[in-house]
C-alpha positions in Angstrom: 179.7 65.2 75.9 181.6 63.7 73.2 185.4 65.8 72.2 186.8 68.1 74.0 184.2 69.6 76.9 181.3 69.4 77.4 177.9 70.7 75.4 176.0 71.8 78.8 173.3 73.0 76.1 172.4 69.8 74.4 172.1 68.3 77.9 169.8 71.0 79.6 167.7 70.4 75.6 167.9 66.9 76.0 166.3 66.5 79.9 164.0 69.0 79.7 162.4 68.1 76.0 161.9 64.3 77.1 159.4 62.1 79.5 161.1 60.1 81.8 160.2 56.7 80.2 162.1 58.0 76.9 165.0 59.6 79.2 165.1 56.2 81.1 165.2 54.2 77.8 168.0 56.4 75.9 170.3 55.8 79.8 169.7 52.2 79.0 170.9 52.3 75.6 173.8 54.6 76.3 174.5 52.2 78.9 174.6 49.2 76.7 176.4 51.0 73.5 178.7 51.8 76.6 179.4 49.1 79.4 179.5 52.5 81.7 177.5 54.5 84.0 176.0 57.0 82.8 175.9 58.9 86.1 179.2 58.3 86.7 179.8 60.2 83.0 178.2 63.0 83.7 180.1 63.4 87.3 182.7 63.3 85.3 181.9 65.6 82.3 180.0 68.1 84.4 182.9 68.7 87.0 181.7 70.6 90.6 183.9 73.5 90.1 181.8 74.5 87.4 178.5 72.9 87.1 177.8 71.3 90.7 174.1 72.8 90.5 173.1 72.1 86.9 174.6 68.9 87.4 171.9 68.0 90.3 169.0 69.2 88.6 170.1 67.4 85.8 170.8 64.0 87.3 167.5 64.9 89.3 165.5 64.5 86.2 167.5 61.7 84.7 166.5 60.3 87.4 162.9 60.4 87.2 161.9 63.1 89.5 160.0 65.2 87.5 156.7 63.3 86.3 155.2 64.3 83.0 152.0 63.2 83.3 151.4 63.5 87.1 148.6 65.1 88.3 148.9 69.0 89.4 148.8 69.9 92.9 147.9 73.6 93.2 148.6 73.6 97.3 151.9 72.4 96.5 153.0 74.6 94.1 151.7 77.5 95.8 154.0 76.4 99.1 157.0 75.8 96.7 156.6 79.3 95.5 156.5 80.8 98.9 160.2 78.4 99.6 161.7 80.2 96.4 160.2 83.7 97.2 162.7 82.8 100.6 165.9 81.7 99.0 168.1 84.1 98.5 166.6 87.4 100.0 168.5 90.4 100.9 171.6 91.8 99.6 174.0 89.1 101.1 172.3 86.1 101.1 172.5 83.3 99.0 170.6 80.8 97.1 170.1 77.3 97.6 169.4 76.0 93.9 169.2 72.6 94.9 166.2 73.4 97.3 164.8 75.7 94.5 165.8 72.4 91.8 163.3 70.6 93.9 160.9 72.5 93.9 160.6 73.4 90.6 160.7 69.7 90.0 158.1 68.8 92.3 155.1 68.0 89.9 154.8 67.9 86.4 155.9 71.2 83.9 151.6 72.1 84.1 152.1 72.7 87.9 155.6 74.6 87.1 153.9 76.8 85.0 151.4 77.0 87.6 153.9 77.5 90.4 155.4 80.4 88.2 151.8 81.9 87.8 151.9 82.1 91.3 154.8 83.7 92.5 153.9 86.4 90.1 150.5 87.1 91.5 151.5 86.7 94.6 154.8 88.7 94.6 154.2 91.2 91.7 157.3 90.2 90.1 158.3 87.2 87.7 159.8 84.3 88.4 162.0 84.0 85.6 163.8 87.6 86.7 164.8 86.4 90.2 166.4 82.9 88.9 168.2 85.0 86.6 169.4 87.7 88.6 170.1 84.9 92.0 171.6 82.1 89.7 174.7 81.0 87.9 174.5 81.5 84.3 173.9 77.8 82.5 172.2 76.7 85.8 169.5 79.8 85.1 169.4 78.4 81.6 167.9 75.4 83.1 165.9 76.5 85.7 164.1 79.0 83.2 163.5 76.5 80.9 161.5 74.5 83.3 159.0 77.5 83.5 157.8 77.1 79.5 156.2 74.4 77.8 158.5 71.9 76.5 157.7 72.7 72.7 157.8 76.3 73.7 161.4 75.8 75.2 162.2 73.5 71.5 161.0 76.1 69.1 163.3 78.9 71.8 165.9 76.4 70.9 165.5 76.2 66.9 165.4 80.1 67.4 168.9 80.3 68.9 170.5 78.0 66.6 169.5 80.4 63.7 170.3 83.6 66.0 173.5 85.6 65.0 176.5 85.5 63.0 176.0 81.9 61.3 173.5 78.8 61.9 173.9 76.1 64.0 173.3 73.2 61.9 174.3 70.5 63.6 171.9 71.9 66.6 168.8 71.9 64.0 169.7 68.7 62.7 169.7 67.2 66.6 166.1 69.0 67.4 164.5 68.3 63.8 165.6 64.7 63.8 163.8 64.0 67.2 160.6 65.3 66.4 157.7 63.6 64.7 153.9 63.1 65.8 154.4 60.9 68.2 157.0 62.3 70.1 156.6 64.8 73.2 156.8 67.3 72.3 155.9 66.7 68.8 156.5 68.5 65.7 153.1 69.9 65.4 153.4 71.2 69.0 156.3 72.9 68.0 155.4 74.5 65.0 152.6 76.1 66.8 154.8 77.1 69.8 157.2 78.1 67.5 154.6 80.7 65.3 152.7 82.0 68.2 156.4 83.0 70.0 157.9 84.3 67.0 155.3 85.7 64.4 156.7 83.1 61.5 156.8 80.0 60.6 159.4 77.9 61.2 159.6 76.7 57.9 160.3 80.6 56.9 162.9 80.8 59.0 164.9 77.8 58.0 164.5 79.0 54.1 166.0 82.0 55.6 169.2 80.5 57.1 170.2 77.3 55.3 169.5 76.3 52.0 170.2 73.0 49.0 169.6 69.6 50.6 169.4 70.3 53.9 166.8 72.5 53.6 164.8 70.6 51.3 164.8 67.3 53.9 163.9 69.5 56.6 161.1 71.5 54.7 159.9 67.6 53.4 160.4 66.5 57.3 157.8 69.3 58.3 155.9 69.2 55.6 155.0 65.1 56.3 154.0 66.2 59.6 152.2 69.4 59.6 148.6 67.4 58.5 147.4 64.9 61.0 144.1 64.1 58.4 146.6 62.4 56.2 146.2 59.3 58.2 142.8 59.2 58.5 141.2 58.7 55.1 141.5 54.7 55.7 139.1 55.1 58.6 137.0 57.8 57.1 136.4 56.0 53.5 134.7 53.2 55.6 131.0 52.5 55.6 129.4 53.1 59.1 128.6 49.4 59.4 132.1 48.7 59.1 133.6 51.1 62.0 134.5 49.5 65.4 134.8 52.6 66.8 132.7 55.5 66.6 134.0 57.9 68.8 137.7 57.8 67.0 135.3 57.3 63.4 133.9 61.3 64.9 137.2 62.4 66.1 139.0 61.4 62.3 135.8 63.3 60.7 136.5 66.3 62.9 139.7 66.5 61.8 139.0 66.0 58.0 136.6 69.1 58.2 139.5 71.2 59.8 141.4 70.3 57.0 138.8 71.3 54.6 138.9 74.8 56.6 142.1 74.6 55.5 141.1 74.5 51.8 138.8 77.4 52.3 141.1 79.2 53.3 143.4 78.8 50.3 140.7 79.7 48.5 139.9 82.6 50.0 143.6 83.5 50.3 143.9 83.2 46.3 141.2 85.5 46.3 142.6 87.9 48.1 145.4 87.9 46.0 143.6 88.4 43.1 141.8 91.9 44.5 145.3 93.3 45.5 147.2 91.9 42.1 147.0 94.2 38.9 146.4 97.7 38.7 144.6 99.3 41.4 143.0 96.9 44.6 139.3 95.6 44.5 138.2 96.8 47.8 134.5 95.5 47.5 136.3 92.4 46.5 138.4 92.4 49.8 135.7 94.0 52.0 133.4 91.2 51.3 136.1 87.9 51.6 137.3 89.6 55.0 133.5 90.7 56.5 132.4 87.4 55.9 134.8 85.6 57.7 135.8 85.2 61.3 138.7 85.8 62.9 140.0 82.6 63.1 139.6 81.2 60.1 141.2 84.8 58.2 144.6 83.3 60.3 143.8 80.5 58.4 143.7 82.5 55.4 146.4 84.4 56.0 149.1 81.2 56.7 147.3 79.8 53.4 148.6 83.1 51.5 152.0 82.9 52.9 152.5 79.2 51.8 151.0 80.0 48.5 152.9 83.7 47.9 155.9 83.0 50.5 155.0 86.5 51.5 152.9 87.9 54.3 149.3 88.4 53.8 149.1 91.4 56.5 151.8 93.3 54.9 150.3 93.0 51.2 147.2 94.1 52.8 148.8 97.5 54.6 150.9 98.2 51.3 147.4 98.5 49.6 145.1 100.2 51.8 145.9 103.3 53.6 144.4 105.5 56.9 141.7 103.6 59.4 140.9 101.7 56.6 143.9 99.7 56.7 144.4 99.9 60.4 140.9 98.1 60.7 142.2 95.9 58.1 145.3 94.6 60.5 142.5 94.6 63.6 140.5 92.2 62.1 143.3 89.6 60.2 144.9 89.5 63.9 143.8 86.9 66.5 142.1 88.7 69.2 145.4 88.0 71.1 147.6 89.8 68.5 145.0 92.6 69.0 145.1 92.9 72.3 149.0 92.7 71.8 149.2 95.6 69.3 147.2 97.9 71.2 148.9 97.1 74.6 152.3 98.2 72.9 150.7 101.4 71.1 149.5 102.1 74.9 153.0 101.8 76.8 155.1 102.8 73.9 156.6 106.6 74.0 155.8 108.6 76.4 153.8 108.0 78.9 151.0 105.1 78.5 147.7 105.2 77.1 145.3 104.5 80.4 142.5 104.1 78.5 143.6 101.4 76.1 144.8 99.6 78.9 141.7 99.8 80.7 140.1 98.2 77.3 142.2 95.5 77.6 141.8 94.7 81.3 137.9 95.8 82.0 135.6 94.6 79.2 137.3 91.0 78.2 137.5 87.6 79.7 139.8 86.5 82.0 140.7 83.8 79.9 141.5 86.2 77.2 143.3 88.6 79.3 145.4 85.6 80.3 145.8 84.8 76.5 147.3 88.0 75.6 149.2 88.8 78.3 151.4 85.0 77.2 151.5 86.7 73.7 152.7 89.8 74.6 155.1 88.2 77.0 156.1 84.9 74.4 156.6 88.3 71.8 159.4 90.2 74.0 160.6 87.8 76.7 159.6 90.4 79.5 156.8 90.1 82.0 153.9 92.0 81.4 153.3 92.4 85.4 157.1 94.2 85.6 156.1 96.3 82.6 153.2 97.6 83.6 154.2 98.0 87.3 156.7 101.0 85.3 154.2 102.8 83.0 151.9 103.0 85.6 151.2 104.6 89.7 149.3 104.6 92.3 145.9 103.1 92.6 146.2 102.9 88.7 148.5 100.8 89.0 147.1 98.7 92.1 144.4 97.8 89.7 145.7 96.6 86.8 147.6 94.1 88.8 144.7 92.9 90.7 143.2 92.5 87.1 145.7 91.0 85.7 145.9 88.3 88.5 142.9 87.2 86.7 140.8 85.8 89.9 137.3 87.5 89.0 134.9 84.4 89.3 133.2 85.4 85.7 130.2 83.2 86.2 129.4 83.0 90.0 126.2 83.4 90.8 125.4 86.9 92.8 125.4 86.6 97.0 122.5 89.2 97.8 124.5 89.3 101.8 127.7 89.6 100.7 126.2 92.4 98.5 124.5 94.2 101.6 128.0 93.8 103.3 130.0 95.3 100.3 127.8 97.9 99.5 128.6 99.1 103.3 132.7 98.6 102.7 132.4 101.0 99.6 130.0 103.4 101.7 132.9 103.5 104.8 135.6 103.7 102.1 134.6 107.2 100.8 133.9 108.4 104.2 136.2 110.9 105.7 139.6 112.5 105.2 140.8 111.2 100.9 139.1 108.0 100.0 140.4 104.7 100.3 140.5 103.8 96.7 142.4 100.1 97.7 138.9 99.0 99.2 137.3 99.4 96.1 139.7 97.8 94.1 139.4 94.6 96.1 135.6 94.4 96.2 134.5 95.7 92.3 137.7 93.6 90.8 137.4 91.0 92.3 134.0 90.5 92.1 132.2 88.5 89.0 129.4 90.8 87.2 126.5 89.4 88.5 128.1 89.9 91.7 128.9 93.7 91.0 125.5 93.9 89.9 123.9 92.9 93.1 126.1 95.4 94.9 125.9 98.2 92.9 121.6 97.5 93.7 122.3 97.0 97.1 124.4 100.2 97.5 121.3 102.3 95.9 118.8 100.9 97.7 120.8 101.2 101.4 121.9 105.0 100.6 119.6 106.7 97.7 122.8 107.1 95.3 124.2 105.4 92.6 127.1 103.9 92.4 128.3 105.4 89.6 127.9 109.0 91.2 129.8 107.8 94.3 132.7 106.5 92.3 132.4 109.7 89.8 132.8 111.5 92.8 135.3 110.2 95.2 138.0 109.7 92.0 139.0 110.7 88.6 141.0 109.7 85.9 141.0 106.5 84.4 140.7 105.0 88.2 137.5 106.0 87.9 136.2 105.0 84.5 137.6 101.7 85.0 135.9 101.3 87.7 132.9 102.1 86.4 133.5 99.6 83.7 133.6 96.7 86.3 129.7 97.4 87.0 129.1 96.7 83.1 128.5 93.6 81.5 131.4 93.5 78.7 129.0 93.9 75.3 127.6 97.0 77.1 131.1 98.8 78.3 132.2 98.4 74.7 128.9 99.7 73.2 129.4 102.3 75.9 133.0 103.3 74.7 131.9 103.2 70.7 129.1 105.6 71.8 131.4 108.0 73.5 133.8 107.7 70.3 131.1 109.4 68.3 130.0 111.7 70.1 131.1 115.0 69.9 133.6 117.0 68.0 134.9 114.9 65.3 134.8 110.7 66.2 137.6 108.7 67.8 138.7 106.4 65.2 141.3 104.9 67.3 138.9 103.7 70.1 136.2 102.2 67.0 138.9 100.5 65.2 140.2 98.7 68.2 137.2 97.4 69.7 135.7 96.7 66.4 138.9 94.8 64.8 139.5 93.2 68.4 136.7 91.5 68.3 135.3 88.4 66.3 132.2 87.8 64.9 129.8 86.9 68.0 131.2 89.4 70.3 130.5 92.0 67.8 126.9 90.8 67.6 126.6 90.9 71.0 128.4 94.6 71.2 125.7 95.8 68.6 123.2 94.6 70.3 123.8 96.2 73.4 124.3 99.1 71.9 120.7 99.1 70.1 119.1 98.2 73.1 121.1 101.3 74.9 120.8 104.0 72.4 117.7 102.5 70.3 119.9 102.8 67.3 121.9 100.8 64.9 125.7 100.5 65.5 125.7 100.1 61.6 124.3 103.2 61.3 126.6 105.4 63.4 128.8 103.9 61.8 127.6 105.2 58.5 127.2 108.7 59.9 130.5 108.6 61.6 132.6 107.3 59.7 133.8 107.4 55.9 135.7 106.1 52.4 136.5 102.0 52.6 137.0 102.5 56.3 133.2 103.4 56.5 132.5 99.9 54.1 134.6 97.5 55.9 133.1 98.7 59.4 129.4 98.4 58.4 130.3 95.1 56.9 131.9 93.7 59.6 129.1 94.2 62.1 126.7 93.3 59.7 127.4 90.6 57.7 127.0 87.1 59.4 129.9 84.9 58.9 129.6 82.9 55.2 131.1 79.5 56.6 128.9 79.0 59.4 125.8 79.9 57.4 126.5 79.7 53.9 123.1 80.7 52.9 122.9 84.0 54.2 123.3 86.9 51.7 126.4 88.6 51.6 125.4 92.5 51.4 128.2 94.8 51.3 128.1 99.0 51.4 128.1 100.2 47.6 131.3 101.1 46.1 131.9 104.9 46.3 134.2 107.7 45.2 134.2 109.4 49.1 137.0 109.6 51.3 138.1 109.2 54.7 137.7 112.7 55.9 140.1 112.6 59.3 142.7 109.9 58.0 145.5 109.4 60.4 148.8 111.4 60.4 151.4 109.1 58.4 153.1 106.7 60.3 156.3 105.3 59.0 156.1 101.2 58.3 155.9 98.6 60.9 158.4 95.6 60.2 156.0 93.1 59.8 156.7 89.1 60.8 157.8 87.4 57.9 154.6 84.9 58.3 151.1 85.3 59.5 150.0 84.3 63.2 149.8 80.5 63.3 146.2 79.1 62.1 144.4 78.7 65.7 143.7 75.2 66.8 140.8 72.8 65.7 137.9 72.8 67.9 137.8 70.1 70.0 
């Protein structure tokens, strides 16, 4: 607030990025530096003509009120999203943003996010889009902000003060400057936040926008901070004997063997290198490195190859490989989330959406990875993936995707043989009569974990001498029905189930094999080829082989193949032999992506 006016900005950055025991320290320095009220400043500086909401909130959480480490209180939140949900409704009405301040104030930023999570299950529509269409402009800008972490709002931040005409550096130097490991958020947490949202590094995008000695201190500034290992090796060089403390002796070890991950992978990302440089690419070179890895650690790899080649390691690998070949290729360097991601916005891009790919992504994974990639796709356009979807698709279609989304199946209850009897007779009643009541089923078989579905798709053949299945097949059509059909599956068998219906037939469905082969990581794909074995007493590998052709054939056998080098290094590596074939039904050309300027952010250590 120092000059003429007043940086609302910096103030909203400042409150929401810090605890209230560093907020309630800086108001006692400021005080002393001073000899004034600090409330009594920002009364003045944030006049009620203009800024009487935002300055509440603000003084709100100057004032403590919004506790950091508190612990979450689901009931709460779910009655503070019911009070916003009543604030301003109807075309006249208005808001009352200090009643919806408090509540999003109410518990610490975990139970706003929850609170957020919510309202959007419980509404249909995102939080975020009604304080932004109800709210004054800066005091949205806060209110928003409230909804993301606080190294997700940060890294937002460092985005907008390299966003446009010109950089803001006195804004980088203000965020960059109050950063470090210990700090909350810290710069590690940020970094991360600040890759996952944006598909680059963050250290990319300053070389981008500034450049001599300021970006060299704040390239050495990150740089110091992105390895926590470094301050470890005086606890880790110590004999046994010698440790007082185990447990943080294990935790220092832990982290000294993610950082040698970390050395793999520039080893492997040299490699790499190496079979795209020179005349011509080394595909049995690159099928091998990239089959014998897992998806994780081939992030790894590819953030390794950007800090060694300052150049993307997906786009070197799409300028040398061509057709399904390199579309598998992108599948399987992704994270599972960037997978998901990609083939959600192939499904609702153009006209009309791809039901089947969405089905994919909604049926056959886990509801924490559904949950996963719908915070990617939503982190990658700043949109909600419940408002998108509610336009691309109708009807029961529709109905269901948002029930799925809501992510509430209980994945590993145990089945309830009565509740089983009783659904079984709610499906029965459901197709009886006049049009089918296609809701009813939605709410039972979506709802319901697998085990569950299981007992109730028994309990419906035993009660009425039909399957399920025929009664579904029946009744509806459409993707309604195969998704349906889906929920009775266990996940490694719907996806076996879809790769089998991708070869079968006139010519094979390469789009369907390379996305649920390159969405999927090592186990899972195990587990997929397993099932389908025990299904269609035949290899996947060998479909594959019959299937399938050129590199595109190699680097599919491979990768269901070959067991992952690193976590059994004694295994041999066997790939397909080299040949002259090739693909037989490429792809039509498709003009070139822009690519992020960085690889996906390495994934986190294990814990």
């Amino acid at each position: 607030c120092h000059g003429m006016g007043c940086d609302e900005g910096a103030l909203i950055e400042l409150c929401l990025t810090r605890s209230p025991e560093q907020l309630a320290a800086g108001k006692k320095c400021w005080e002393g530096r001073k000899d004034k009220a600090l409330f009594d400043y920002l009364g003045k500086e944030l006049p009620d003509l203009t800024y009487k909401n935002l300055k509440y909130l603000l003084l709100e959480i100057l004032k403590g009120k919004k506790q950091w480490d508190a612990p979450v209180d689901e009931a709460r939140a779910a009655k503070n999203a019911d009070i916003i949900k009543q604030e301003g409704r109807g075309m006249f009405s208005s808001m009352d943003f200090n009643k919806v301040a408090d509540c999003l104030l109410a518990g610490p930023p975990s139970e706003t996010r929850l609170l957020a999570e919510l309202y959007e299950k419980k509404y249909g529509k995102s939080l975020k889009a009604k304080l932004e269409k109800k709210g004054p402009k800066v005091w949205a800008k806060a209110a928003t902000a409230l909804l993301v972490t606080p190294e997700e709002f940060v890294a937002m931040r460092l985005q907008g003060a390299m966003k446009g005409f010109g950089t803001n550096e006195k804004k980088l130097v203000r965020l960059l400057g109050g950063l470090d490991h210990s700090s909350r958020p810290s710069m590690p947490a940020v970094l991360q936040a600040y890759e996952k949202k944006y598909g680059r590094t963050l250290r990319d995008a300053l070389r981008s926008e500034i450049s001599g000695n300021f970006l060299k201190a704040s390239l050495a500034w990150i740089s110091a901070l992105e390895d926590p290992a470094q301050a470890n090796e005086a606890l880790t060089t110590k004999k046994f004997d010698e440790v007082e403390d185990t447990d943080e002796l294990l935790d220092a070890l832990l982290m000294e063997n993610e950082s040698l991950g970390g050395m793999m992978a520039s080893l492997d990302a040299r490699a790499i290198y190496e079979a795209c440089h020179g005349f011509g690419t080394s595909d049995s070179k690159l099928i091998k490195i990239v089959s014998a890895r897992s998806k994780p650690h081939l992030q790894k790899v590819a953030a390794a190859y950007y800090a060694q080649r300052d150049k993307p390691m997906l786009h070197r690998l799409r300028k040398e490989t061509s057709g399904w070949y390199k579309k598998l290729l992108t599948y399987l360097v992704e994270s599972p989330e960037d997978a998901d991601v990609r083939a959600l916005d192939s499904a609702m891009d153009g006209l009309g959406a791809d039901g089947m790919a969405i089905v994919d992504f909604l049926v056959g994974h886990s509801q924490a990875r559904v949950r996963a990639a719908k915070a990617k796709w939503e982190g990658k356009h700043d949109k909600s993936l419940v408002d998108r979807i509610r336009s691309e698709l109708h009807g029961s279609n529709k109905t269901l995707a948002l029930q799925l989304l809501k992510g509430e199946r209980d994945e590993q209850g145990a089945p309830n043989p009565t509740l089983a009897q009783q659904q079984a007779e709610t499906l029965h009643k459901a197709a009886r009569g006049m049009g089918t009541d296609e809701d009813s089923f939605i709410l039972v078989l979506a709802k319901n974990s697998p085990a569950q579905n299981v007992a109730t798709r028994t309990a419906y053949e035993n009660k009425y001498g039909r399957s399920l299945d025929n009664l579904i097949t029946k009744e509806m059509s459409g993707n309604l029905a195969k998704c349906l059909q889906a929920l009775l599956l266990p996940p490694a068998d719907y996806y076996a189930m879809r790769l089998r219906k991708a070869f079968v037939g006139l010519g094979t469905s390469d789009k369907v094999v390379v996305r649920v082969l390159g969405g999927h990581d090592k186990a899972d794909i195990l587990a997929i080829a397993a099932a389908y074995q025990r299904k269609y007493t035949s290899h996947l590998k060998d479909s594959i082989k019959k299937e399938c052709s050129g590199n595109y054939k190699r680097l599919a056998m491979a990768w269901v193949s070959v067991p992952d080098a690193l976590a059994d290094p004694d295994a041999p590596i066997e790939i397909p032999e080299e040949t002259q074939e090739k693909e037989e039904a490429p792809p039509p050309p498709e003009p070139e992506e822009p690519e992020p300027a960085t690889p996906p952010p390495p994934p986190p250590a294990a814990a």
